[in-house]
DRENPA-3360 file (N, C-alpha, C; in nm, 2 decimals, always signed):
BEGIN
1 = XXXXXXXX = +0.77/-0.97/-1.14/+0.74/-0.94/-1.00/+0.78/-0.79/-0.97 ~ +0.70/-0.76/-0.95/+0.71/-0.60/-0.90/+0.73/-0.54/-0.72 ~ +0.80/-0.41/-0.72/+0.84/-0.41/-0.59/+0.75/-0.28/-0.58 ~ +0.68/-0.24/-0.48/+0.65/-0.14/-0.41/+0.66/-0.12/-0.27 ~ +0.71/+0.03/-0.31/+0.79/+0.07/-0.18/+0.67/+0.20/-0.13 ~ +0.65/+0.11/+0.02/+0.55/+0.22/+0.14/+0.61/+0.29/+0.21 ~ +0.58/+0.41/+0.19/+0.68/+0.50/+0.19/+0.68/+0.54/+0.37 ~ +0.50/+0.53/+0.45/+0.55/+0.64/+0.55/+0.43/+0.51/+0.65;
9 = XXXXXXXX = +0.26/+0.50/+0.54/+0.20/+0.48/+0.60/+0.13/+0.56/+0.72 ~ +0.07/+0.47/+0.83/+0.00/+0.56/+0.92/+0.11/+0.60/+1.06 ~ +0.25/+0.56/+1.00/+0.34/+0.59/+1.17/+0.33/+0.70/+1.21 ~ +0.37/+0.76/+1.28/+0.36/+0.93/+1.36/+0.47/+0.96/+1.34 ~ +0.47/+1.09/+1.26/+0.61/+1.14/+1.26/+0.67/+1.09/+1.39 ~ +0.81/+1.09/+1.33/+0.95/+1.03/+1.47/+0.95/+0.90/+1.56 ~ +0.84/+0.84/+1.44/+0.88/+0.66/+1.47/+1.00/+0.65/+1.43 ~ +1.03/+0.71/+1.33/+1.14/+0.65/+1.26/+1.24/+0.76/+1.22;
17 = XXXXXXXX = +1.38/+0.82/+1.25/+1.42/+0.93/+1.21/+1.43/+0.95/+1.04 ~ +1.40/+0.84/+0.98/+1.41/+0.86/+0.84/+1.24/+0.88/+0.77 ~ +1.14/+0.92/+0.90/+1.04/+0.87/+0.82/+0.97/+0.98/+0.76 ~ +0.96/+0.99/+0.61/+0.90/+1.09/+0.52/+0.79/+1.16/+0.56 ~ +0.75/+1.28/+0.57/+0.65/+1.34/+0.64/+0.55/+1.46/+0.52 ~ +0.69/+1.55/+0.51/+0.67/+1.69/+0.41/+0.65/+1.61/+0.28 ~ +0.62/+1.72/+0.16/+0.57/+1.63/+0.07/+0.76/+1.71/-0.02 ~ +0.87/+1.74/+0.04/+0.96/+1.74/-0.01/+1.05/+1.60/+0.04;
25 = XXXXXXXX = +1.04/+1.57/+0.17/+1.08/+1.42/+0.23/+1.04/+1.33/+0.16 ~ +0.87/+1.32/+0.12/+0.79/+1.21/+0.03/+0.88/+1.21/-0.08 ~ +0.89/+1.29/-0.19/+0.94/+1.29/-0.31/+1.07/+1.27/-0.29 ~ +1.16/+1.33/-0.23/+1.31/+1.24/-0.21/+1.30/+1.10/-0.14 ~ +1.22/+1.04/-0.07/+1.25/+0.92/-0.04/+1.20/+0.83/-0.18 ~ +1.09/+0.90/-0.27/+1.00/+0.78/-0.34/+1.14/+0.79/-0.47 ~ +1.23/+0.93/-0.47/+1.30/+0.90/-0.57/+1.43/+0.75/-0.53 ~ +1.47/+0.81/-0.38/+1.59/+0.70/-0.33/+1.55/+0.55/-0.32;
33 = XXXXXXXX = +1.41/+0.51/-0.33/+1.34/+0.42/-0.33/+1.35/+0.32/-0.47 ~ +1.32/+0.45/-0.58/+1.26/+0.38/-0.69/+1.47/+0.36/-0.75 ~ +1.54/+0.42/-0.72/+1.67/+0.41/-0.76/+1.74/+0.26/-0.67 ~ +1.68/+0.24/-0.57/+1.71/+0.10/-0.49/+1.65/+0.00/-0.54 ~ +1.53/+0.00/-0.64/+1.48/-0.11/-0.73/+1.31/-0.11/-0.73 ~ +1.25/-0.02/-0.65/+1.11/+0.00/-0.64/+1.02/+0.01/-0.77 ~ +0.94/-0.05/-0.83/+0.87/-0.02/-0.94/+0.74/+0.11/-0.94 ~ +0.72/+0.09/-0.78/+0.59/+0.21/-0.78/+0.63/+0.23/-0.62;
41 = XXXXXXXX = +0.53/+0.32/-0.60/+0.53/+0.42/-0.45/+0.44/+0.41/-0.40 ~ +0.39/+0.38/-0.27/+0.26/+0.37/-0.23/+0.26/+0.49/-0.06 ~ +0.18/+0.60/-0.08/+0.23/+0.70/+0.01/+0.07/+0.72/+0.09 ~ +0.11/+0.79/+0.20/-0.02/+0.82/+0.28/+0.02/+0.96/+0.30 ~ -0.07/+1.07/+0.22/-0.04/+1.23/+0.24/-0.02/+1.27/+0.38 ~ +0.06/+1.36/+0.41/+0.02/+1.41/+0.53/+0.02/+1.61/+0.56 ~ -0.04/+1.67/+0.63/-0.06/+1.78/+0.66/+0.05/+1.87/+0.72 ~ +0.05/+1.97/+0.73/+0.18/+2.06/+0.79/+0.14/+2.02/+0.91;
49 = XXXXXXXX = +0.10/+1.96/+0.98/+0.15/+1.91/+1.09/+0.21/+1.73/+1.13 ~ +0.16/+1.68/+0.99/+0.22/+1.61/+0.96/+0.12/+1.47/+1.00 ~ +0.02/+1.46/+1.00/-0.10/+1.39/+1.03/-0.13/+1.37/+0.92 ~ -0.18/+1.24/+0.87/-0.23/+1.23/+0.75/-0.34/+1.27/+0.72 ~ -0.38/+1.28/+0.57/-0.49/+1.38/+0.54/-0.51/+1.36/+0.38 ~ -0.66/+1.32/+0.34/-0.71/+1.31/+0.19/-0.75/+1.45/+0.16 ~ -0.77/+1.58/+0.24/-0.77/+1.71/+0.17/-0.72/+1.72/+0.06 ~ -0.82/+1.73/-0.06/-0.75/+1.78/-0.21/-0.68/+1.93/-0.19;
57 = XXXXXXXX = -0.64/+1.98/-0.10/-0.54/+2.08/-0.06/-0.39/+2.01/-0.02 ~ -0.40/+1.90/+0.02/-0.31/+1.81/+0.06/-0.28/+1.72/-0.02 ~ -0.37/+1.65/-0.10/-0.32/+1.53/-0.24/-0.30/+1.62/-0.31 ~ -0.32/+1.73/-0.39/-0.29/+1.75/-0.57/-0.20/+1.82/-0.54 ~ -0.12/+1.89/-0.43/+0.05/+1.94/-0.49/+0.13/+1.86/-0.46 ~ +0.11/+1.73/-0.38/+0.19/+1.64/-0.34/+0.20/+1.57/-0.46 ~ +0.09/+1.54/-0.56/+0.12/+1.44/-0.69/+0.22/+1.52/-0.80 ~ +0.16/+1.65/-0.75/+0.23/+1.74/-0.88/+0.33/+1.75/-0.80;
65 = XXXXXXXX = +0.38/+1.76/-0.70/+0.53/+1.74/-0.74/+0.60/+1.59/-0.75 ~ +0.53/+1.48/-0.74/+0.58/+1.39/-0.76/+0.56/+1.39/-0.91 ~ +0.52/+1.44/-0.97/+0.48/+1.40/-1.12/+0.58/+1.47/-1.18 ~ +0.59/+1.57/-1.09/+0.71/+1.69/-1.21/+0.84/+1.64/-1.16 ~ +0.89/+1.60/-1.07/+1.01/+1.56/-1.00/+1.05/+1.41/-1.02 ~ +0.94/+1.32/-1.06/+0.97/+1.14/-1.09/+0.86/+1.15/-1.25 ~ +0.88/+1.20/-1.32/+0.80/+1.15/-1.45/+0.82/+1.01/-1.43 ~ +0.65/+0.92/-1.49/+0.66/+0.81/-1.53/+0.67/+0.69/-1.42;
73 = XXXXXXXX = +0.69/+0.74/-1.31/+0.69/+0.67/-1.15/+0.51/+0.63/-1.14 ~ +0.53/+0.50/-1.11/+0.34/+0.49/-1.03/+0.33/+0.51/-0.91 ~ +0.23/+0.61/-0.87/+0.17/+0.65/-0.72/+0.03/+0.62/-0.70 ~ +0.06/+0.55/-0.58/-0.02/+0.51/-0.49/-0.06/+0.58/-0.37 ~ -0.16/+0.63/-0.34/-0.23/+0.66/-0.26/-0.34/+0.59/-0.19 ~ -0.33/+0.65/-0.03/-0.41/+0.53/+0.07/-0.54/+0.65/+0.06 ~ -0.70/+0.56/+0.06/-0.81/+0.57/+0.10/-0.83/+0.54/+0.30 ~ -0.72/+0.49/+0.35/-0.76/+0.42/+0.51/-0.82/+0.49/+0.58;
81 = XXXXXXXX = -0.91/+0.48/+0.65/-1.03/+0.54/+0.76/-0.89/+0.61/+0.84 ~ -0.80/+0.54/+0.87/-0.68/+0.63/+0.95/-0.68/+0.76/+0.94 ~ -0.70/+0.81/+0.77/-0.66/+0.93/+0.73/-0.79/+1.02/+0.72 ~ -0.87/+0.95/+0.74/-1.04/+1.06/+0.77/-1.14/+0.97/+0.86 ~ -1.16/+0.98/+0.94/-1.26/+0.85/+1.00/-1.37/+0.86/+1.00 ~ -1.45/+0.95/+0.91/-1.56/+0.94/+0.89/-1.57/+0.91/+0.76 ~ -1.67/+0.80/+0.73/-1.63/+0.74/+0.56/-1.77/+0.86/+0.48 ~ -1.83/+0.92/+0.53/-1.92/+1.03/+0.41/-1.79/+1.11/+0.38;
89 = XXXXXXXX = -1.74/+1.22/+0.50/-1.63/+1.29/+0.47/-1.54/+1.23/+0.34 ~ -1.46/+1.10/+0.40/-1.38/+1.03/+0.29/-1.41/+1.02/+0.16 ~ -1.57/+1.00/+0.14/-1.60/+1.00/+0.05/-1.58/+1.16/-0.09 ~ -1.64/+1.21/-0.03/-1.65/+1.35/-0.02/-1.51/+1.42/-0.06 ~ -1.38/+1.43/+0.01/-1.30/+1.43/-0.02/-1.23/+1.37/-0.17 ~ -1.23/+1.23/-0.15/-1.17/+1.17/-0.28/-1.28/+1.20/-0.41 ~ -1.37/+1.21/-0.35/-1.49/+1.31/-0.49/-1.42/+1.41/-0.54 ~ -1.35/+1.49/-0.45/-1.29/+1.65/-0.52/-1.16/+1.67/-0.51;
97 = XXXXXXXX = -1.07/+1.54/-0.49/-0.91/+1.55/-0.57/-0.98/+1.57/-0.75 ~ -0.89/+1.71/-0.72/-0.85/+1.73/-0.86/-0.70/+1.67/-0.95 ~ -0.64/+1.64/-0.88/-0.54/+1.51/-0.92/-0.55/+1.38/-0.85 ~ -0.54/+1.34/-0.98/-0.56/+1.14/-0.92/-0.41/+1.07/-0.91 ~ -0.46/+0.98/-0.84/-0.31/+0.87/-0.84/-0.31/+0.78/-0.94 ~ -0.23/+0.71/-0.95/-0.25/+0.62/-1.06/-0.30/+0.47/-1.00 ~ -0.30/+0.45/-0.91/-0.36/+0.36/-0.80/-0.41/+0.43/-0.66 ~ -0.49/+0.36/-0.60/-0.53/+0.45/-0.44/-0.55/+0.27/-0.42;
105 = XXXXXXXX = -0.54/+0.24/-0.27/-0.57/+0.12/-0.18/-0.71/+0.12/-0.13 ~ -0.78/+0.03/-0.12/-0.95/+0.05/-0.01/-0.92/-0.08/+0.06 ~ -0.95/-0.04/+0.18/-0.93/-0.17/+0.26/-1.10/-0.18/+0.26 ~ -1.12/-0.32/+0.25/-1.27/-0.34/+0.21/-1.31/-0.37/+0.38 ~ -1.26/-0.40/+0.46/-1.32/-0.44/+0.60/-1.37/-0.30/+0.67 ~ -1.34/-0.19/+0.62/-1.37/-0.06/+0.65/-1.56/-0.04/+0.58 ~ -1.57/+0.08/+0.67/-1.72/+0.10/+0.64/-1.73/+0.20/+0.54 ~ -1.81/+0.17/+0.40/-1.82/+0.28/+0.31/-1.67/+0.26/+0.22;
113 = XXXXXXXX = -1.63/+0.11/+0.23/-1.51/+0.10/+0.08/-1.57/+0.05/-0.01 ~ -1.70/-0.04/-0.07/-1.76/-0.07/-0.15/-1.77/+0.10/-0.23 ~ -1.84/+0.18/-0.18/-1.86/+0.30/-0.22/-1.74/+0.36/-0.28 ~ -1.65/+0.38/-0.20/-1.51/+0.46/-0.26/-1.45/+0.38/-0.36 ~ -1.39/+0.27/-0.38/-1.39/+0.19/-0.49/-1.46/+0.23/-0.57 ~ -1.59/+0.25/-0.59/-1.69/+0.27/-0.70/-1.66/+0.41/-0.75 ~ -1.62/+0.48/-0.64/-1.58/+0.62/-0.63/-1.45/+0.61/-0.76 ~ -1.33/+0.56/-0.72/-1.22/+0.56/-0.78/-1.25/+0.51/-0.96;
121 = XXXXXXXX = -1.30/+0.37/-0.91/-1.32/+0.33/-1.06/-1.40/+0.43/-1.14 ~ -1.46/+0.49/-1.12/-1.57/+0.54/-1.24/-1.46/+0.67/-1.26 ~ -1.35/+0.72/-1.20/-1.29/+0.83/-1.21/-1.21/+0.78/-1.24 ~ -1.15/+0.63/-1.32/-1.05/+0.55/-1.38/-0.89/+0.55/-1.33 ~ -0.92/+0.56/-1.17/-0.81/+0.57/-1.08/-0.81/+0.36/-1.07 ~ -0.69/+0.34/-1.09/-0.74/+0.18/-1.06/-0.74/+0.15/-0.90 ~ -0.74/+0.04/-0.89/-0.77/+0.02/-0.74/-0.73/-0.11/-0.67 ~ -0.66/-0.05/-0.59/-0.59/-0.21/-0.52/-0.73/-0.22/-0.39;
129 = XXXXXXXX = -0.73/-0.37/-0.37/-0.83/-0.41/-0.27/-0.78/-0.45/-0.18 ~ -0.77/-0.41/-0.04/-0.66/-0.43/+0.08/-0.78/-0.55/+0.14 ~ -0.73/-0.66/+0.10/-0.80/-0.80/+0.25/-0.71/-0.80/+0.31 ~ -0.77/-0.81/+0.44/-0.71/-0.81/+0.58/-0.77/-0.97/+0.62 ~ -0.86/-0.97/+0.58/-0.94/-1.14/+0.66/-0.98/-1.21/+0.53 ~ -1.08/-1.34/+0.61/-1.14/-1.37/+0.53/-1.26/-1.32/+0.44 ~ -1.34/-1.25/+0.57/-1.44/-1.14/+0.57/-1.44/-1.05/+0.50 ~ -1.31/-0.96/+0.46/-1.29/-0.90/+0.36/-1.28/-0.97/+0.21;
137 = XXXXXXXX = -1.22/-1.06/+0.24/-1.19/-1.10/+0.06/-1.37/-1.16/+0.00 ~ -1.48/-1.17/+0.14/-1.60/-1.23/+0.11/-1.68/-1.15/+0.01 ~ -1.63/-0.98/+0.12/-1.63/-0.87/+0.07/-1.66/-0.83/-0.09 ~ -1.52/-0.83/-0.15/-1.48/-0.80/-0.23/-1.55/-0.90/-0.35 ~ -1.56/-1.05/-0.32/-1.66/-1.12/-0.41/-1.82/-1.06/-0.44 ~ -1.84/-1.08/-0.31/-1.98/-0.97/-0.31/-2.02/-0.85/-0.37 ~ -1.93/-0.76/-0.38/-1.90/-0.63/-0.44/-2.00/-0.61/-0.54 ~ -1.93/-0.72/-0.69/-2.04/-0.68/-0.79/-1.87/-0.58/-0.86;
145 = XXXXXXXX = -1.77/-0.57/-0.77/-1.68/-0.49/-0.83/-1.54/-0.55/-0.85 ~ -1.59/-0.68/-0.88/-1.45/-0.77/-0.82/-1.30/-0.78/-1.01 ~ -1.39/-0.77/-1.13/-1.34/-0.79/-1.21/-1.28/-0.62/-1.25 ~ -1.34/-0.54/-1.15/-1.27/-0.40/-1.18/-1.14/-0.36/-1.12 ~ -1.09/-0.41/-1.00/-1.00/-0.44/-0.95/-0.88/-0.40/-1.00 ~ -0.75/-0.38/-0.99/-0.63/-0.37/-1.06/-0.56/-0.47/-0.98 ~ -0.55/-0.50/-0.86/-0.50/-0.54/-0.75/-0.54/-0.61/-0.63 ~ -0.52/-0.72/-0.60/-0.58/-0.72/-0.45/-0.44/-0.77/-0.34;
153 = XXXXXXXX = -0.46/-0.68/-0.23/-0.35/-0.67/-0.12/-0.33/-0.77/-0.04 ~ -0.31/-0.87/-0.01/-0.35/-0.94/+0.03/-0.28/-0.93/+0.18 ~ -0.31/-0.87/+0.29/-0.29/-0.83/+0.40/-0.32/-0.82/+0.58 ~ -0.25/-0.99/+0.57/-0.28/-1.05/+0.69/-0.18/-0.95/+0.87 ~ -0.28/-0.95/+0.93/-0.17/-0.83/+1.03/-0.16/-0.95/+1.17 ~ -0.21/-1.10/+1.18/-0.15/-1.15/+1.26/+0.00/-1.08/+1.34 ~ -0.01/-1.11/+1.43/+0.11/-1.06/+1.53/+0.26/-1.20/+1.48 ~ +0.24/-1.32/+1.44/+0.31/-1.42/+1.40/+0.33/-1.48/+1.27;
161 = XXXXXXXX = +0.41/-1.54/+1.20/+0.41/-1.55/+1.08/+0.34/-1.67/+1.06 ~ +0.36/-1.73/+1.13/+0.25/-1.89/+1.11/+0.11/-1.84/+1.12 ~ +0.03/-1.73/+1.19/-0.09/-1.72/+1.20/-0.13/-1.64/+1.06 ~ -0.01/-1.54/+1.01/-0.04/-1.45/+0.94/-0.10/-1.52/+0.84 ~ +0.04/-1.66/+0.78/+0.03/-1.67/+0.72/-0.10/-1.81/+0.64 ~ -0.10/-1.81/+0.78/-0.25/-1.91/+0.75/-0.37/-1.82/+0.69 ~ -0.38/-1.68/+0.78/-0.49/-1.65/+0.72/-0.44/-1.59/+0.61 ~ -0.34/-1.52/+0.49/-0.33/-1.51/+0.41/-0.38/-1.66/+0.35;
169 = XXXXXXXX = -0.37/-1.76/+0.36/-0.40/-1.89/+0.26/-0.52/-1.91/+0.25 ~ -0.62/-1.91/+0.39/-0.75/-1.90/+0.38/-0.81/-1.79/+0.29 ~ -0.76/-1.65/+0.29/-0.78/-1.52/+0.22/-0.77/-1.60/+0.01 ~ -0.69/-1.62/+0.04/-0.65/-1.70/-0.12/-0.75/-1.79/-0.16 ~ -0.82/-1.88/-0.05/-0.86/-1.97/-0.12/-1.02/-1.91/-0.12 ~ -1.06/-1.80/-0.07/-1.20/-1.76/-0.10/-1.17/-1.75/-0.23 ~ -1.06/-1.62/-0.26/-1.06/-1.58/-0.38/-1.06/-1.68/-0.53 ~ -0.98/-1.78/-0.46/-0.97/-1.89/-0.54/-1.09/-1.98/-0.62;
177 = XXXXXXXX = -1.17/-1.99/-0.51/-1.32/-2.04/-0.49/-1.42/-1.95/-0.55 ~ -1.40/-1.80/-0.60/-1.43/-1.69/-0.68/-1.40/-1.75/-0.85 ~ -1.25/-1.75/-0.84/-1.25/-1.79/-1.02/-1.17/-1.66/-0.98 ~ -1.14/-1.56/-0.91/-1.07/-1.43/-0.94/-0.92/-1.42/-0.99 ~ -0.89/-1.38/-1.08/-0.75/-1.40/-1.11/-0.70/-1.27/-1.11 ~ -0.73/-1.18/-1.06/-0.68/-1.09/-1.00/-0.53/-1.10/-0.93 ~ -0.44/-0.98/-0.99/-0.29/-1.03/-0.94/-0.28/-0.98/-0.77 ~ -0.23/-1.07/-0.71/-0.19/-1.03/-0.56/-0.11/-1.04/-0.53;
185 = XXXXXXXX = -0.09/-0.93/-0.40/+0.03/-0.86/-0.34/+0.04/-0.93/-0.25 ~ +0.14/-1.02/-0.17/+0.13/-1.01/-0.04/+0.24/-0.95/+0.02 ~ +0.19/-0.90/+0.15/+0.29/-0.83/+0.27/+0.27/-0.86/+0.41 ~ +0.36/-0.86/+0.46/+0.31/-0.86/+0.64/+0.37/-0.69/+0.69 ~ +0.36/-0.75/+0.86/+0.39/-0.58/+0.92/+0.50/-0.65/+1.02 ~ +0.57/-0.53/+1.00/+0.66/-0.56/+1.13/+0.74/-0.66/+1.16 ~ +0.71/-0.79/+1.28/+0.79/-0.89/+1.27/+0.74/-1.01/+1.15 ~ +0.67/-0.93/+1.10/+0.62/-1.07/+0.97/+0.68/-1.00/+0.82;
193 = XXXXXXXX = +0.69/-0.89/+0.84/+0.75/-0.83/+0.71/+0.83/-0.93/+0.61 ~ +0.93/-0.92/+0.66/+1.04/-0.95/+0.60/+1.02/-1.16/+0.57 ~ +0.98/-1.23/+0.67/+0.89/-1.35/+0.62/+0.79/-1.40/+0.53 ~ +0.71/-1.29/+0.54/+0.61/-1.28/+0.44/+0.64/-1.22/+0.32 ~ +0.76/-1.15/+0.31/+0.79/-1.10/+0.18/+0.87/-1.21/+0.06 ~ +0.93/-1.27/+0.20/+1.01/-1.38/+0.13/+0.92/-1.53/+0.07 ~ +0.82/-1.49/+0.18/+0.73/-1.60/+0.08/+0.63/-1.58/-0.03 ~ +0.59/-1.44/-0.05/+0.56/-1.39/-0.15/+0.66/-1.39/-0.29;
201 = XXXXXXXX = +0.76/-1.37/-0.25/+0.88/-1.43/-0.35/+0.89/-1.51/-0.41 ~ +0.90/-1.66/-0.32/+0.91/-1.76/-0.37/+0.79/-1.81/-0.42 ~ +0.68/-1.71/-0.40/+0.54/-1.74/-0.49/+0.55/-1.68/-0.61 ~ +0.64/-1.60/-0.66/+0.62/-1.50/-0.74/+0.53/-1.41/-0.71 ~ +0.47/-1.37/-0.65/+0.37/-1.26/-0.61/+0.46/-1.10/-0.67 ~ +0.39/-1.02/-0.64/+0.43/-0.88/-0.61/+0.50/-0.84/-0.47 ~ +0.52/-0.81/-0.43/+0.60/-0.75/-0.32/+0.54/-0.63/-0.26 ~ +0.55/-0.61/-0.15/+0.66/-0.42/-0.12/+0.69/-0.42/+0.02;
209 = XXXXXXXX = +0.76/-0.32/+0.04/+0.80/-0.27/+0.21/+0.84/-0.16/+0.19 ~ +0.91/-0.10/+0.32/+0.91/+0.05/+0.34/+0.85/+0.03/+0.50 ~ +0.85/+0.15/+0.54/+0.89/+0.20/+0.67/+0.71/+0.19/+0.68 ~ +0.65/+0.21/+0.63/+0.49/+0.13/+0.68/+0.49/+0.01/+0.72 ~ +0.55/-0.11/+0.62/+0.53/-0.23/+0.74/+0.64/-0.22/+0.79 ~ +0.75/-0.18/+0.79/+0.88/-0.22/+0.92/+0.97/-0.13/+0.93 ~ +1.02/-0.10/+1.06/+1.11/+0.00/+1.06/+1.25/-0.11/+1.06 ~ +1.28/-0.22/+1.05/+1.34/-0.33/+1.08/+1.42/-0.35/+0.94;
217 = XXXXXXXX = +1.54/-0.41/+0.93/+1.59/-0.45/+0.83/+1.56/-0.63/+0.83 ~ +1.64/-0.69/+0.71/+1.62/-0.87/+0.73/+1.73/-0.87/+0.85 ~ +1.80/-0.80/+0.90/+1.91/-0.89/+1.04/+1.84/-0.84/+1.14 ~ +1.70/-0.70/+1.14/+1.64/-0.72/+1.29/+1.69/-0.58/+1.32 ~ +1.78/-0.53/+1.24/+1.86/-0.39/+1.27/+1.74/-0.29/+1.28 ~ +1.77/-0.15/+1.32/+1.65/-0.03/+1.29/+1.70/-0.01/+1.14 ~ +1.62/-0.03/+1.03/+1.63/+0.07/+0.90/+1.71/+0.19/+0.83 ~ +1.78/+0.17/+0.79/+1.89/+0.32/+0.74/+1.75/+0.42/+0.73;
225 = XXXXXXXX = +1.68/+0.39/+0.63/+1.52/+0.43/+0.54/+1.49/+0.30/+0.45 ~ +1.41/+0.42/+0.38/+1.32/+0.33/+0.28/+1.38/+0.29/+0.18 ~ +1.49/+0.38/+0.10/+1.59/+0.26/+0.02/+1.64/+0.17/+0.08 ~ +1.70/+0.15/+0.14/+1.76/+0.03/+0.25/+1.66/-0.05/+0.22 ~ +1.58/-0.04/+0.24/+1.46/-0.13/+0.30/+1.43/-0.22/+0.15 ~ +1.41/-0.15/+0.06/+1.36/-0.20/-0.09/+1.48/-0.25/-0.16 ~ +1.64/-0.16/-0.14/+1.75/-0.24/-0.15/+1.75/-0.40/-0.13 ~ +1.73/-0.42/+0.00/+1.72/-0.56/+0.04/+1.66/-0.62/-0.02;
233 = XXXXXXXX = +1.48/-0.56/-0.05/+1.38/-0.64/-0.12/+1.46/-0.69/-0.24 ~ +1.46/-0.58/-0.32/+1.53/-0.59/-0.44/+1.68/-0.73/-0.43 ~ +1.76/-0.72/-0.37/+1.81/-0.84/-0.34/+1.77/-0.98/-0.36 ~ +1.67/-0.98/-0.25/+1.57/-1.11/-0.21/+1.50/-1.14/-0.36 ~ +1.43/-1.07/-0.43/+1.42/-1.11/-0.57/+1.48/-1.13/-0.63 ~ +1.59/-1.06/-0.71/+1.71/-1.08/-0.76/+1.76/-1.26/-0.76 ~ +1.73/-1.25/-0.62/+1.84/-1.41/-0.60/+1.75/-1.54/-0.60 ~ +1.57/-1.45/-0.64/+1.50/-1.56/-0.64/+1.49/-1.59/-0.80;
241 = X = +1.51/-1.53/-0.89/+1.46/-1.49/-1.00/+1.54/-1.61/-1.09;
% end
């Protein structure tokens, strides 16, 4: 079972006073993270103004310093329309990172992620597949790109854990109904985080959190940060193991 820790996501700077922005904040939080028990890092770049941004002026000194500062650490990087909302542009961009991640996310319910996936894989970046619905994971069968895969996210954003987690089960059983054995992540956001993590748990699934899905600890407190946050995780596995 593996833990990844979200480092920032799409919050706005000063959701959160701990929340990683510079790409000197990124690399001290992904190190305080991966020493709290995190196996990889899953980050959303962001610009000197602190907006996020797929500019290969913005991804390739952020990797290189995570590369030269965490050897051997896996990074993740987000493809989300958040961070460019035009999907040619997007495209376009992740065409001319001259440094790759070792994973990037495509949320397939977005317009033009069939494409960028295709994009990633042929550049042998692997690729996590973010379903949000059922529609997405239909998606992803559809593809033609389903056994290329590294990952699929499994990423229900219900506002309740009973809804979330229904449609995470419906999401499962497309894939199921596929033959896909593709390993999955599950997570929720916010007040589902810390529920859904725990039942990812007791599934053995993959894991993660971080100040993307919750600024919240398991008692409901605001978050020290992002160690804290994967501390806990790390815990919660621990005692399932």
């Amino acid at each position: 079972m593996r833990i990844v820790a979200c480092l920032n996501g799409d919050r706005r700077p000063g959701a959160h006073p701990a929340l990683p922005v510079s790409p000197e904040q990124i690399v001290g939080d992904a190190r305080s993270a991966v020493d709290a028990g995190a196996d990889e890092v899953h980050i959303h770049p962001r610009d000197g103004a602190g907006a996020e941004s797929l500019e290969p002026q913005v991804v390739s000194p952020l990797l290189q310093l995570l590369r030269s500062e965490l050897p051997g650490v896996a990074v993740s990087l987000t493809t989300a329309l958040s961070a460019e909302p035009d999907p040619v542009r997007r495209y376009d961009l992740v065409q001319r990172w001259s440094a790759l991640p070792d994973s990037a996310s495509v949320n397939l319910h977005e317009p033009g992620s069939v494409e960028v996936a295709r994009l990633l894989i042929d550049r042998r970046v692997d690729v996590e597949a973010g379903v949000w619905s059922v529609e997405a994971a239909r998606i992803l069968v559809a593809s033609g790109l389903a056994g290329d895969f590294a990952r699929v996210l499994v990423e229900p954003t219900q506002a309740t854990t009973e809804e979330a987690l229904a449609n995470a089960s419906a999401i499962d059983r497309v894939l199921d109904r596929a033959g896909l054995e593709i390993p999955r992540l599950l997570h929720g956001r916010d007040a589902t985080a810390w529920p859904i993590l725990d039942t990812a748990v007791a599934a053995g699934r993959d894991v993660r959190i971080g100040l993307e899905d919750t600024l919240r600890d398991p008692e409901n407190r605001e978050a020290e940060d992002n160690a804290a946050l994967v501390a806990a995780a790390t815990a919660r596995t621990s005692a399932a193991a």
